[in-house]
N, C-alpha and C positions, 0 to 999 in steps of 0.2 A: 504494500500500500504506500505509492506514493503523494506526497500532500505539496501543495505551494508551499517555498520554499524550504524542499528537502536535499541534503545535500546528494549525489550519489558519484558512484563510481564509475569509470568509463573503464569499458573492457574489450576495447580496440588497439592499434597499433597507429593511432595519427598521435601521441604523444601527450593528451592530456590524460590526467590522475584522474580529479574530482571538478564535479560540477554543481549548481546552484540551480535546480527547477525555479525555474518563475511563471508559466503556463502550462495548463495543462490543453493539447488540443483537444476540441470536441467536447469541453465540459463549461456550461454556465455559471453553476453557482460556487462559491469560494472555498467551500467544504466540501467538493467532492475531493476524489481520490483514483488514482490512475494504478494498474495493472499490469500484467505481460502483457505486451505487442500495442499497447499504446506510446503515441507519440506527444511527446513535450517539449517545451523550448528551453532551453540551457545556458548558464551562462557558464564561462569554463575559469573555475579556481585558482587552480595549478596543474600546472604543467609540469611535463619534464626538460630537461635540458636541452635548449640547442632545438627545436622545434622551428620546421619551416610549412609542415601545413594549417598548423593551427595558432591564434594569437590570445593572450591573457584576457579577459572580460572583455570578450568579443561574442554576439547572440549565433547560437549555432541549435538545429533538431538533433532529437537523440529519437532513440527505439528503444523502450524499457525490454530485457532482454533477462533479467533474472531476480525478484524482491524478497525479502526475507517473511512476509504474512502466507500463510496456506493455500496454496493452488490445487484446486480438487477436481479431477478427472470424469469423464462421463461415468468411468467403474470404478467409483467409488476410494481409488487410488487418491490421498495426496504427497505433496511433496514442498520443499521450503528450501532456499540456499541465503547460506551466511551472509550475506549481503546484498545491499539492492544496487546495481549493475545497469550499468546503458552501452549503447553502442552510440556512435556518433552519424548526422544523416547531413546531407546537402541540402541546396533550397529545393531541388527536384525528388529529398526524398529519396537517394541513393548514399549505401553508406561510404565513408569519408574512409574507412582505415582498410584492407585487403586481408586481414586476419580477425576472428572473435578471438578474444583469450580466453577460454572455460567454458562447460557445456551453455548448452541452447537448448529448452526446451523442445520436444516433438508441437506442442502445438502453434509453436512460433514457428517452423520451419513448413506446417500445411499454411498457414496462413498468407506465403509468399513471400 
């Protein structure tokens, strides 16, 4: 579950660490909360060293990609990882980095 401003972690290779949710797309009211395979706009905290695709508190989309609240399957399966995870997107919504680092859920991967 993520909420306006939460921080999370970027689990790509374009060389940011951590980010600052400040939107959620597709949600009106202030107190919702975003999910796997929702998108939100980010602002990017820290970085790593020597970074030439991406810039300090510049607005960039992420792809929530792994949260720490229970995600429960049509069969009754759930499951939860240690932290809540993004990937990084363009303005067209393609991602920025050419590697995920750490599983992806199966139903982010039917989703497209």
């Amino acid at each position: 579950m993520l909420f306006h401003g939460s921080y999370i972690r970027i689990a790509d290779n374009t060389g940011a660490k951590y980010a600052l949710c400040i939107k959620l797309l597709g949600y009106y009211k202030y107190n919702s909360f975003a999910c796997i395979g929702d998108i939100l706009v980010i602002v990017v905290k820290r970085c790593r060293v020597h970074v030439t695709k991406i810039s300090l508190h510049k607005i960039y989309y992420a792809l929530i990609v792994r949260t720490k609240k229970n995600y429960y399957r049509a069969t009754a399966f759930k499951y939860n990882f240690n932290c809540n995870d993004a990937i990084m997107l363009d303005v067209q919504k393609k991602p920025l980095g050419r590697r995920v680092i750490g599983v992806v859920p199966r139903e982010l991967r039917n989703m497209g």
